[in-house]
TINUFI-509989 format. One record per residue: x, y, z of N, C-alpha, C in turn; residue in three letters. Coordinates in steps of 0.2 Angstrom, whole numbers, padded with zeros to 4 digits, always signed. Layout:
<papas>
XYZXYZXYZALA...
</papas>
This chain:
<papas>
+0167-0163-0083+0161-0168-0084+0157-0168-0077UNK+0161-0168-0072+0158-0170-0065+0154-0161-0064UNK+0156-0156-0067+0154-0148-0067+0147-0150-0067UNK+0147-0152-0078+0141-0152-0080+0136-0155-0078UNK+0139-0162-0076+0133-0167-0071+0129-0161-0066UNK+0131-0160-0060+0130-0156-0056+0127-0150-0056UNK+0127-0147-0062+0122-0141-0065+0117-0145-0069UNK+0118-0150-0071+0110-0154-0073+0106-0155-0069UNK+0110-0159-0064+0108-0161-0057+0104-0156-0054UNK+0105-0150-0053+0104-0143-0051+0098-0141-0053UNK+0098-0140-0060+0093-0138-0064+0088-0142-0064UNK+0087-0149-0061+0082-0154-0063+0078-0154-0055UNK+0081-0149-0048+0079-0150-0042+0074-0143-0043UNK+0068-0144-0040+0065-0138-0038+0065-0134-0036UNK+0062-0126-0038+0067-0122-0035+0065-0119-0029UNK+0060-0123-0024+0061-0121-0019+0068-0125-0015UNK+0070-0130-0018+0078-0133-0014+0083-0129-0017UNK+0082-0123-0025+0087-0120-0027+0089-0113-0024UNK+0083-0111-0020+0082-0105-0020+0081-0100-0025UNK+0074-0097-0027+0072-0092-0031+0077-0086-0031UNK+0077-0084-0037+0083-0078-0039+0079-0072-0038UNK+0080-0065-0033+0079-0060-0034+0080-0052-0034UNK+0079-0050-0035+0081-0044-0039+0077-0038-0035UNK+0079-0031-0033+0075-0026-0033+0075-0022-0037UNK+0069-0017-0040+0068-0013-0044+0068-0007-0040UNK+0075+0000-0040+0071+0004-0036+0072+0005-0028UNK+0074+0012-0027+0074+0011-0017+0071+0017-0017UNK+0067+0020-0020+0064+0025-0019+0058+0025-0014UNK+0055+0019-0012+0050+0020-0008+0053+0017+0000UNK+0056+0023+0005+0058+0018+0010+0055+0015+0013UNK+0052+0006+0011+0052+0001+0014+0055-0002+0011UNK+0060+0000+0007+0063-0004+0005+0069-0008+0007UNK+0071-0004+0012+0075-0004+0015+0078-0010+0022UNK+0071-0013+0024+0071-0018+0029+0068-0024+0026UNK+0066-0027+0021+0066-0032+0015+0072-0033+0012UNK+0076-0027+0012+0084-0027+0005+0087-0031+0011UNK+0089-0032+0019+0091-0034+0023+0089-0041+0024UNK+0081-0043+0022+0081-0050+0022+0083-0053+0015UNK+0083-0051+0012+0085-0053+0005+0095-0055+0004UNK+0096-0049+0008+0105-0051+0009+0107-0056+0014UNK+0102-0058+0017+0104-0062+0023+0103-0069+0016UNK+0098-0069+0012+0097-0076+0009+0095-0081+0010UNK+0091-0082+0017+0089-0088+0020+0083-0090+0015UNK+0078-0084+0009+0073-0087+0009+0073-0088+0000UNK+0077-0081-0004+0081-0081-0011+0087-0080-0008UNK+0089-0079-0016+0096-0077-0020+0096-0071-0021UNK+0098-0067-0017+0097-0059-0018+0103-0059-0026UNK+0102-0057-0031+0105-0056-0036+0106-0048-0040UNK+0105-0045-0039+0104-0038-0042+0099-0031-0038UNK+0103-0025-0038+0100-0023-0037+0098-0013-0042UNK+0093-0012-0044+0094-0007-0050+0090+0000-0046UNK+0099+0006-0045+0094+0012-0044+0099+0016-0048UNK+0097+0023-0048+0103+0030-0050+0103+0034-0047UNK+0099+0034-0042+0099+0039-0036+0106+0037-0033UNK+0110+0043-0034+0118+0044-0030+0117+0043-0022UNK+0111+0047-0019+0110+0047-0013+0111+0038-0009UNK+0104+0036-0014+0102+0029-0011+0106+0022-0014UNK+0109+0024-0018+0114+0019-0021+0120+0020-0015UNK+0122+0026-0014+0128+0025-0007+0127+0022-0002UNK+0119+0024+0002+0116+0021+0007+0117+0013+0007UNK+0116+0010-0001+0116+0002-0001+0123+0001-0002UNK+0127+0002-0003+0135+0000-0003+0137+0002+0004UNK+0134+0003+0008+0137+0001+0017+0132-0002+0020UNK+0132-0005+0023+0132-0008+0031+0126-0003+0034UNK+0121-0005+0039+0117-0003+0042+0112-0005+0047UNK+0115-0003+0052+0111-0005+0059+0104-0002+0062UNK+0101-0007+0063+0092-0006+0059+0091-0002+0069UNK+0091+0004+0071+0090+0007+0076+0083+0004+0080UNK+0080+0000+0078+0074-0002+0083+0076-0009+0085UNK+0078-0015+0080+0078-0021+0082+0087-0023+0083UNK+0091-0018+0080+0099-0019+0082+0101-0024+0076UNK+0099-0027+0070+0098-0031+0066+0103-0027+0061UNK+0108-0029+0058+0114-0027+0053+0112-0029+0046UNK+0110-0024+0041+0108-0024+0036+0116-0024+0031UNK+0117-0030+0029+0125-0030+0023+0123-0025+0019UNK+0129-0023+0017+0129-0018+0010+0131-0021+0003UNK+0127-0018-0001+0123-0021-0006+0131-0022-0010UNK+0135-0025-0014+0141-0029-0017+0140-0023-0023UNK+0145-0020-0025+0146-0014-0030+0145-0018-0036UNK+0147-0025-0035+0145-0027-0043+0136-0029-0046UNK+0136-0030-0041+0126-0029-0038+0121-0024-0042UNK+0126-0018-0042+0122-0014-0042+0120-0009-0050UNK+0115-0008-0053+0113-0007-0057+0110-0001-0058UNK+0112+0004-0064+0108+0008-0065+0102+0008-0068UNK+0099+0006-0071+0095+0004-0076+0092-0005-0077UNK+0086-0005-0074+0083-0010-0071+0082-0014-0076UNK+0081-0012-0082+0079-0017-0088+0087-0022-0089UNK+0094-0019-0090+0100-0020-0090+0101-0026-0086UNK+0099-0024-0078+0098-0028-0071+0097-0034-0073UNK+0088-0034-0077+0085-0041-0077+0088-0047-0081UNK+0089-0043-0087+0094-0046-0093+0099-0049-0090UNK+0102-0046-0086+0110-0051-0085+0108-0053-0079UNK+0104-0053-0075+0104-0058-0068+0099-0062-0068UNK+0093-0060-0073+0088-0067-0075+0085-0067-0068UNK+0080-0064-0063+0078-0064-0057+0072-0069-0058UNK+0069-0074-0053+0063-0078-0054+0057-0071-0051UNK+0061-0066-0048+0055-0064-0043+0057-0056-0042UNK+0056-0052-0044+0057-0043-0043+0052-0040-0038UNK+0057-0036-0031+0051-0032-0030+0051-0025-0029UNK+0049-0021-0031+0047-0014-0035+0046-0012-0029UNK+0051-0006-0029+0053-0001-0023+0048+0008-0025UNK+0046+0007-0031+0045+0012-0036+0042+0016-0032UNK+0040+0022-0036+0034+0027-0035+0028+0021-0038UNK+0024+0026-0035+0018+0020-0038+0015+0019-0044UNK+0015+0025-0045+0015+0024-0053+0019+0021-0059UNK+0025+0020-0057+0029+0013-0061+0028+0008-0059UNK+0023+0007-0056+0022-0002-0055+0019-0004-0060UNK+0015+0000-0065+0013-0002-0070+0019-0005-0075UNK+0023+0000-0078+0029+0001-0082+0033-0005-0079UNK+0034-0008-0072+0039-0014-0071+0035-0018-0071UNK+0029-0022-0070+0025-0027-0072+0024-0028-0079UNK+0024-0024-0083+0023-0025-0091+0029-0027-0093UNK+0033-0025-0091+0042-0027-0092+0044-0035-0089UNK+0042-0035-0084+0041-0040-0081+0037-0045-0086UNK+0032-0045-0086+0026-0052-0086+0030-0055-0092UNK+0032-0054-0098+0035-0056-0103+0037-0059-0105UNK+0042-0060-0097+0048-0063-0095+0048-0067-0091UNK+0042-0068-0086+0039-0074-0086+0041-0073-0077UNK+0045-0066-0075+0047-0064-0070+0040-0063-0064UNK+0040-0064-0059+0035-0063-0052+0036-0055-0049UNK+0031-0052-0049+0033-0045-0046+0029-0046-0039UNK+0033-0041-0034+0030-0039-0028+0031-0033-0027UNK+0025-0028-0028+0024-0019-0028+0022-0018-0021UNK+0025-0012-0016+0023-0010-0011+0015-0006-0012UNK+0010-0005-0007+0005-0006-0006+0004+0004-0009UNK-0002+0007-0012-0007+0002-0016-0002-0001-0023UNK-0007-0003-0024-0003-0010-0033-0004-0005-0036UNK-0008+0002-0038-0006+0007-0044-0009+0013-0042UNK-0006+0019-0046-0006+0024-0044-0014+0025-0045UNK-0019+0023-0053-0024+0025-0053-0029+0016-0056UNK-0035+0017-0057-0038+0011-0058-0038+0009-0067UNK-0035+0014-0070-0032+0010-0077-0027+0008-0075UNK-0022+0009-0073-0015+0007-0070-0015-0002-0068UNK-0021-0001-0063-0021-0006-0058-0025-0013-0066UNK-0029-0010-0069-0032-0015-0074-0028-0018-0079UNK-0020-0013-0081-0017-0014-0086-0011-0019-0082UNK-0011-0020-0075-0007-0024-0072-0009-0030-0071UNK-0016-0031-0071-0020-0038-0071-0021-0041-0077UNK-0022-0036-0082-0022-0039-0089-0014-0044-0092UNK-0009-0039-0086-0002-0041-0089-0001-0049-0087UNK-0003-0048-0081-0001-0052-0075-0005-0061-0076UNK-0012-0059-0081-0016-0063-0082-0014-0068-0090UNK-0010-0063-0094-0010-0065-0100-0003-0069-0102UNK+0002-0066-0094+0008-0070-0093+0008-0075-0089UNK+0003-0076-0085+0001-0081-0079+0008-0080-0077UNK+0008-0075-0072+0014-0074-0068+0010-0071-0061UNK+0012-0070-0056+0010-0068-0048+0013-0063-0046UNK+0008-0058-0046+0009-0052-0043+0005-0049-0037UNK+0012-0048-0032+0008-0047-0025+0010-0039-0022UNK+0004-0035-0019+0003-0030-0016+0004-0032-0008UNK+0011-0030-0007+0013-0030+0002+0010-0025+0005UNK+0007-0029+0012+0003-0021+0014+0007-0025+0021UNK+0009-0021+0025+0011-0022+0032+0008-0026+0037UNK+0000-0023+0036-0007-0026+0039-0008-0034+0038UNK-0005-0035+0029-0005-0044+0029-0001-0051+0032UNK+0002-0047+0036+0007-0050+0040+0006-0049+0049UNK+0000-0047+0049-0003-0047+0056-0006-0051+0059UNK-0005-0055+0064-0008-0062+0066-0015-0058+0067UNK-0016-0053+0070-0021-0051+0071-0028-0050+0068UNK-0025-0048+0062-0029-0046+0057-0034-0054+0054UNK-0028-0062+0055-0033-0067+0054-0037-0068+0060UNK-0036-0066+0065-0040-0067+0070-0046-0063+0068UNK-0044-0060+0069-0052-0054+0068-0057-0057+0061UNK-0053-0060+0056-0056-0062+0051-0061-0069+0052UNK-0055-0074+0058-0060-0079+0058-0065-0078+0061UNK-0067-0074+0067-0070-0074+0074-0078-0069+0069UNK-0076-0068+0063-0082-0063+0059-0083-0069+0055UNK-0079-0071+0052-0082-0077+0048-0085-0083+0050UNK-0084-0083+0057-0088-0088+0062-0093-0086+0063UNK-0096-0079+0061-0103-0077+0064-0101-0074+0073UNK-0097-0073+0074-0096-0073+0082-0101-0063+0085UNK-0101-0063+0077-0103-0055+0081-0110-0054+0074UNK-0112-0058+0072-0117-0059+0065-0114-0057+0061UNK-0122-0055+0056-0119-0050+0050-0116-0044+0050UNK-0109-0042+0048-0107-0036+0048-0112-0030+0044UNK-0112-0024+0049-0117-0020+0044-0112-0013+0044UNK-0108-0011+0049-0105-0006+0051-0098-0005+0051UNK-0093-0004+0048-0084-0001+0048-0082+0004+0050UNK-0078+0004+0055-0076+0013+0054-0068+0010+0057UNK-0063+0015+0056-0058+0018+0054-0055+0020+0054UNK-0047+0023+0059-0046+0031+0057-0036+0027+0056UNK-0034+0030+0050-0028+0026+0048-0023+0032+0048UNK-0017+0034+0048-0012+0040+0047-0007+0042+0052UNK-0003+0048+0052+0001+0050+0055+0000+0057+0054UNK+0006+0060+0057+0007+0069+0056+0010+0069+0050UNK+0009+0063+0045+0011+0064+0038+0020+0062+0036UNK+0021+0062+0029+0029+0058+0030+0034+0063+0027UNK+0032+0069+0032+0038+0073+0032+0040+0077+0025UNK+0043+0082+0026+0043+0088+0022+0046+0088+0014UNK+0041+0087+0009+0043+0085+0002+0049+0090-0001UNK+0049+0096+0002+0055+0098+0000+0062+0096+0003UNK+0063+0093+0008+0068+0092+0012+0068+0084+0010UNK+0064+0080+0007+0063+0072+0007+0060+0070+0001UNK+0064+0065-0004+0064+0063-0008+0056+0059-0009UNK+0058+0054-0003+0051+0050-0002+0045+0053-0002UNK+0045+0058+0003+0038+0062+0005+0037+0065-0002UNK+0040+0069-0006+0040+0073-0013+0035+0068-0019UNK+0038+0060-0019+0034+0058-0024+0028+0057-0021UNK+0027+0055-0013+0022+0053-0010+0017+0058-0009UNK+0020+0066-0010+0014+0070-0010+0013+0074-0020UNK+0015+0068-0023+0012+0071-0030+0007+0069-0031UNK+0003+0069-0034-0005+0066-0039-0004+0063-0042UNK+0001+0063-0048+0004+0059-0053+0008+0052-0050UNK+0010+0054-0046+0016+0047-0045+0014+0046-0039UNK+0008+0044-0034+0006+0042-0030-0001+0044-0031UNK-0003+0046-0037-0010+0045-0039-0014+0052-0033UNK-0010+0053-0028-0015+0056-0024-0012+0057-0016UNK-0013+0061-0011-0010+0060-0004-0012+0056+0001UNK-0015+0057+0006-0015+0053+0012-0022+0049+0009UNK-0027+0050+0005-0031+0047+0002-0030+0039+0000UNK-0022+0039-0002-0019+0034-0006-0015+0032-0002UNK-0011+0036+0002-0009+0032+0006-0008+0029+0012UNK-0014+0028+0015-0018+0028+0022-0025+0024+0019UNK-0027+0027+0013-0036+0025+0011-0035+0018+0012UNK-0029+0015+0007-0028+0009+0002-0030+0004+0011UNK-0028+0005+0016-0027+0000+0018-0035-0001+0022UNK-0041+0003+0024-0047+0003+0025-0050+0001+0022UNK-0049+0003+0015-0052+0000+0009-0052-0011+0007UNK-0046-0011+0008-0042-0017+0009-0045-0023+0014UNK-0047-0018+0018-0051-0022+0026-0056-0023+0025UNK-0060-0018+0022-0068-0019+0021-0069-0022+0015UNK-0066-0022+0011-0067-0028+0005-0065-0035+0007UNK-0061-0036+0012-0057-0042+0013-0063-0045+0019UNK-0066-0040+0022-0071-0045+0029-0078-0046+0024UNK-0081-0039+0020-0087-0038+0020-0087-0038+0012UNK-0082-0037+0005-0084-0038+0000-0086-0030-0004UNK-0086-0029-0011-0090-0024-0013-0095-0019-0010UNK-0094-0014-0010-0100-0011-0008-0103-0005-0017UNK-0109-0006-0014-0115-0002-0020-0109+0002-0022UNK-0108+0008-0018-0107+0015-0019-0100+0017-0014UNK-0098+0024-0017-0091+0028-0012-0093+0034-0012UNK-0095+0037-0005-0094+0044-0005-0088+0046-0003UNK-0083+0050-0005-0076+0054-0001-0077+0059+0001UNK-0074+0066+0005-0074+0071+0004-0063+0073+0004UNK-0062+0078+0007-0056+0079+0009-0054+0086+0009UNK-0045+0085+0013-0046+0092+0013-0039+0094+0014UNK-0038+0100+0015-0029+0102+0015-0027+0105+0021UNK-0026+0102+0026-0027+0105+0034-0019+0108+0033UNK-0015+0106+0029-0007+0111+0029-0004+0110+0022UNK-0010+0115+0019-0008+0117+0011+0001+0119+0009UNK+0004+0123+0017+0009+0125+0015+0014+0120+0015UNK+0014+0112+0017+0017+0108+0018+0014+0102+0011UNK+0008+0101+0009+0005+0098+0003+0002+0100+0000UNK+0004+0105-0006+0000+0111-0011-0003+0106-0016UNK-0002+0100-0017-0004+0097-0023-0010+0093-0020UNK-0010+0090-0015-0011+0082-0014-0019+0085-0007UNK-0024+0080-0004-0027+0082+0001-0021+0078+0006UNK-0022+0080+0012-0019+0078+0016-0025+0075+0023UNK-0029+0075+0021-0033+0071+0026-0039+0068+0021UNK-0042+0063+0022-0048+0060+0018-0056+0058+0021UNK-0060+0057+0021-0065+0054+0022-0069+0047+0018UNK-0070+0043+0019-0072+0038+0012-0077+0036+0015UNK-0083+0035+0013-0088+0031+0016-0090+0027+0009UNK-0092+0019+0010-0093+0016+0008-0100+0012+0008UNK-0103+0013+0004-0114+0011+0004-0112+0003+0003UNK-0116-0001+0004-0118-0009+0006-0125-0007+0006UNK-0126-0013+0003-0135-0014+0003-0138-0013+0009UNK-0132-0017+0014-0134-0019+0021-0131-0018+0026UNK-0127-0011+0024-0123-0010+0029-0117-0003+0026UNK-0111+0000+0031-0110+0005+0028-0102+0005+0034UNK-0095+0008+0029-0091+0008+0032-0087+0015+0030UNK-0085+0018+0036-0082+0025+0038-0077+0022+0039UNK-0073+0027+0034-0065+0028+0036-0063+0035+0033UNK-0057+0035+0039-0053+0041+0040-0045+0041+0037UNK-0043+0044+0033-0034+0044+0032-0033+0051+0033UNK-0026+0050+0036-0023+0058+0037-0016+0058+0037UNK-0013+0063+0035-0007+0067+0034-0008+0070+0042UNK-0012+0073+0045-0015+0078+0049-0014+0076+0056UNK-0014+0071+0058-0015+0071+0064-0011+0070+0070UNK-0013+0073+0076-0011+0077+0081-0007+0071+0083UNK-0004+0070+0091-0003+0064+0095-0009+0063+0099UNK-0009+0059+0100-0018+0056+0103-0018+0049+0106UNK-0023+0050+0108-0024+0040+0113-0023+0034+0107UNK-0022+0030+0109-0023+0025+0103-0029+0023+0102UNK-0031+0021+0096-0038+0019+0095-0036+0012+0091UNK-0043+0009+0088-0041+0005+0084-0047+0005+0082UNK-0048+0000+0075-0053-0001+0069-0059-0006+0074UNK-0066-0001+0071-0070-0004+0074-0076-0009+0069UNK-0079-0015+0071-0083-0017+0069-0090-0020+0071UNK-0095-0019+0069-0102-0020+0071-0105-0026+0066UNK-0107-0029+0071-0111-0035+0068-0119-0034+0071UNK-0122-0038+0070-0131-0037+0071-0129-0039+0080UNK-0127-0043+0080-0126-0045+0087-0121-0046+0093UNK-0115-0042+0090-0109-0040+0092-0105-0036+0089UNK-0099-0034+0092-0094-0030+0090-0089-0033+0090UNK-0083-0030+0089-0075-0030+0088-0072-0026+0088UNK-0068-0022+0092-0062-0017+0092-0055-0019+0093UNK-0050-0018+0089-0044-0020+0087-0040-0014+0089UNK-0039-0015+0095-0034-0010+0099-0025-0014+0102UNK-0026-0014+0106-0017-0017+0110-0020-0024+0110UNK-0026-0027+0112-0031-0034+0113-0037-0030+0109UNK-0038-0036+0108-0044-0039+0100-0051-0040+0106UNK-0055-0034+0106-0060-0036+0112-0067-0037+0108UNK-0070-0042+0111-0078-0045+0107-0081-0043+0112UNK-0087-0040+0110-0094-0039+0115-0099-0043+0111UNK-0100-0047+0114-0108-0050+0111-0114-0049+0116UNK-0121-0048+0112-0127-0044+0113-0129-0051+0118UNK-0132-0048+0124-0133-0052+0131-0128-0055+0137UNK-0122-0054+0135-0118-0056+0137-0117-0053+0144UNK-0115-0056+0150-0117-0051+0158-0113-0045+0156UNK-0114-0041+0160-0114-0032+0160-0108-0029+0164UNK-0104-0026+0163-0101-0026+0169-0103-0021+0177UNK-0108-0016+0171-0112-0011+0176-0119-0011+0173UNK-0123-0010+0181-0129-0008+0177-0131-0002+0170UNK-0133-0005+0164-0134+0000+0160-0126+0000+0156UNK-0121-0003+0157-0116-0002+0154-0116-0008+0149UNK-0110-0007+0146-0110-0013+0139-0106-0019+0144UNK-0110-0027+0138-0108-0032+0141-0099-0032+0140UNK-0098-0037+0145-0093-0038+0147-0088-0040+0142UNK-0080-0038+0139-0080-0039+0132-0073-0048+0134UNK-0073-0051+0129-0069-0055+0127-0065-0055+0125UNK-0059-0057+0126-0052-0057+0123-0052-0061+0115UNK-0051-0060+0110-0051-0063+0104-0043-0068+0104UNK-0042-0073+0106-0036-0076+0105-0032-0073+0097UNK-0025-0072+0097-0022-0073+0092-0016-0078+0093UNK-0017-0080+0088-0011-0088+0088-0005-0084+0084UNK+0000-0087+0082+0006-0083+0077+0003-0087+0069UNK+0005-0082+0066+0004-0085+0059+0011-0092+0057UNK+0010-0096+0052+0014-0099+0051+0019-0096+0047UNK+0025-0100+0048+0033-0094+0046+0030-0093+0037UNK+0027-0096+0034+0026-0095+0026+0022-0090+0026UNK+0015-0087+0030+0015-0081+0031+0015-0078+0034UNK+0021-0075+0036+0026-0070+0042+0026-0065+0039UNK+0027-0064+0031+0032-0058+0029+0032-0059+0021UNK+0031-0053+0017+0031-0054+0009+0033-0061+0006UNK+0041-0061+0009+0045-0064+0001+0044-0073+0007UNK+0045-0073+0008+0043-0081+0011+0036-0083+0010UNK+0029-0080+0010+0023-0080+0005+0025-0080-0001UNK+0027-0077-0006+0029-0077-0013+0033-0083-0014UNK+0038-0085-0010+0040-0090-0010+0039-0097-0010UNK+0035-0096-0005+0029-0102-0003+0025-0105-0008UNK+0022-0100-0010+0015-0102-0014+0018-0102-0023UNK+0025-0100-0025+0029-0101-0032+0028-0109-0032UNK+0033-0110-0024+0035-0118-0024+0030-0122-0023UNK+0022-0122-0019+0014-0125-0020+0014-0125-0027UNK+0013-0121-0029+0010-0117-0037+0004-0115-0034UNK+0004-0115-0029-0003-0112-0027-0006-0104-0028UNK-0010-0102-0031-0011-0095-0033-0010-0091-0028UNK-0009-0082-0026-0008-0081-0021-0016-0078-0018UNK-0019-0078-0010-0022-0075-0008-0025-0070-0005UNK-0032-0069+0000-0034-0064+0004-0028-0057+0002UNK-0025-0054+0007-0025-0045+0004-0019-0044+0003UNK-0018-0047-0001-0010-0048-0007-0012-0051-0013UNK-0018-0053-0013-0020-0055-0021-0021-0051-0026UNK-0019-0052-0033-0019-0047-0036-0028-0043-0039UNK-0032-0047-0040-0040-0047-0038-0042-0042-0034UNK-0040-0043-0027-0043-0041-0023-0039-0032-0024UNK-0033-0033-0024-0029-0022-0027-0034-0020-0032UNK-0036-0026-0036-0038-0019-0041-0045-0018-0041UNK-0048-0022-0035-0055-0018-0035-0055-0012-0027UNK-0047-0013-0025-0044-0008-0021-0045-0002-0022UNK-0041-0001-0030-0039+0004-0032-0044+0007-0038UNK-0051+0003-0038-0057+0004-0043-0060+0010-0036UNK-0061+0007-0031-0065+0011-0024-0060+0018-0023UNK-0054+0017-0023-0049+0026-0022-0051+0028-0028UNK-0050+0028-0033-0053+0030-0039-0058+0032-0039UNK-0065+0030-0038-0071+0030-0037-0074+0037-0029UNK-0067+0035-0026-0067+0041-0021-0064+0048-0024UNK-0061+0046-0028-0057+0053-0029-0062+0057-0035UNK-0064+0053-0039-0069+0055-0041-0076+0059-0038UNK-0077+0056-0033-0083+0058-0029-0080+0065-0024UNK-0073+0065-0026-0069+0071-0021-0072+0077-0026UNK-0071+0076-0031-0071+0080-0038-0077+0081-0042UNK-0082+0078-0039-0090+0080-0042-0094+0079-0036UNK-0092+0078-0030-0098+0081-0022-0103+0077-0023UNK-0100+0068-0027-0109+0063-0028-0107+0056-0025UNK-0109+0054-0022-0107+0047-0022-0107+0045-0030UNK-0102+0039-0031-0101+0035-0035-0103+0028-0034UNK-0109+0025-0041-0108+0018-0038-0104+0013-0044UNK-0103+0008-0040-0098+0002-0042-0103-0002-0047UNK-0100-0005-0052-0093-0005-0053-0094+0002-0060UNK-0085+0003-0060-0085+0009-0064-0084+0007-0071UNK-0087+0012-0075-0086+0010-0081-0080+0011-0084UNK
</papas>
């Protein structure tokens, strides 16, 4: 009797006091691998399940792992945890909250599977391989009034709101000008690596460094400055012998009535000085390098003829609710607050309306303009 009371009891307390149940779908995309660690530790859900069949990376999770940058010990995942077959998963562990480890192109197939069930997905960045994908996920997500978020790395940047307020305060005017350059020397040899293999197909990551690198420029200029008219792309295969299918470097330019933003993604690139994303306003700048520096027009000079003197951009720390995915998810389940800014589900599919719109424009050599039919 005293059991049953206590499971009423249980049942009747909210579930930010019970903790949210969750589940992975998937270690196929390695980021998976440093969220499966906050998940086992449990401070924030109920790590409940977890579903792969890869021999390889189901062994990695049944051990222990010492994260080489922060010295942080990842548990291994409990044998009875672990699941072949993620539909099976859900059914017996009932999760409030899945987050898709997938190739990109299943985020559609786990979301539909999901919404039904009344389950919260969180899919690694972009939200789908193509922009039917991305629409068939908003319809899912919309018709099941469930929350589905796009982790991008960049959303957990104190930086990022700084830069956001300091443009939305007008501190530099109207934004008319973006530019960009996002990438690495690419994520290693598809034939020697599972990850790199889906990440350089067309199919299962929609595309290469375009999709991999574009999503998050794309994300930024929609997130400061909004829709733009039109999308020029160009691209190209600077190591065909290493990505035969996919470009490995991109261009995207995006037309504004009133303004226009350049960005760059690349597989390609050298080692080089650090740079960082640049911003033009009618009356000042922002470049977001190691410090957030603002130039405003008049401000003293440091040389004759040279540019004025720039500004340090204060960045404060985000609050611990948004530090990191699953504590946002969290957070805003237990408000019921919808989720926002560049993890909303909204904002991905006009994400992946604009890479789409590129890829096409890669494909017929015209700009495209928005919105697509």
């Amino acid at each position: 009797m005293k059991r049953a009371i206590f499971l009423v009891g249980l049942l009747a307390l909210p579930l930010s006091a019970q903790q949210y149940r969750m589940a992975v779908v998937s270690l196929a995309h390695a980021h998976a691998w440093s969220h499966l660690a906050a998940m086992l530790r449990g401070d924030k859900v109920t790590f409940v399940g977890l579903a792969e069949s890869s021999p390889e990376l189901v062994a990695r999770a049944r051990r222990s792992e010492q994260n080489p940058q922060s010295g942080a010990v990842r548990p291994a995942v409990p044998e009875e945890m672990i699941f072949s077959d993620y539909r099976r998963m859900i059914q017996k562990t009932r999760p409030d909250i899945v987050f898709a480890f997938t190739e990109t192109n299943r985020h559609v197939e786990v979301v539909e599977y999901c919404a039904p069930r009344g389950i919260h997905v969180i899919v690694e960045k972009p939200l789908a391989a193509t922009y039917k994908e991305a629409l068939a996920i908003q319809r899912a997500a919309r018709k099941h009034n469930i929350q589905v978020m796009t982790n991008y790395g960049s959303a957990w940047s104190p930086s990022q709101y700084a830069v956001k307020a300091a443009v939305d305060e007008g501190a530099i005017g109207p934004v008319y000008r973006m530019r960009a350059l996002v990438g690495h020397g690419g994520p290693g040899d598809p034939s020697k690596s599972a990850f790199a293999a889906w990440l350089a197909d067309p199919v299962q990551n929609g595309g290469g460094a375009l999709m991999d690198f574009g999503c998050y420029s794309v994300l930024w200029s929609l997130w400061l400055k909004g829709r733009p008219e039109s999308v020029y792309a160009t691209a190209n295969q600077l190591k065909p012998e290493m990505f035969p299918k996919v470009e490995d470097n991109a261009t995207i330019i995006l037309n504004y009535r009133d303004g226009v933003a350049i960005f760059e993604a690349s597989w390609a690139l050298p080692p080089r000085p650090p740079s960082g994303n640049e911003i033009f306003g009618r009356t000042g700048s922002i470049v977001m390098g190691r410090r957030i520096e603002l130039r405003r027009a008049g401000a003293p000079r440091a040389a004759r003829g040279g540019p004025p003197e720039p500004e340090e951009v204060p960045v404060a720390p985000l609050p611990p609710e948004r530090s990191e995915p699953i504590a946002y998810m969290v957070h805003r389940l237990s408000t019921k607050e919808p989720l926002d800014g560049m993890v909303a589900l909204d904002i991905n599919v006009a994400v992946n309306e604009i890479l789409e719109a590129a890829k096409m424009s890669i494909k017929e050599g015209r700009a495209i303009r928005l919105p697509l039919k």
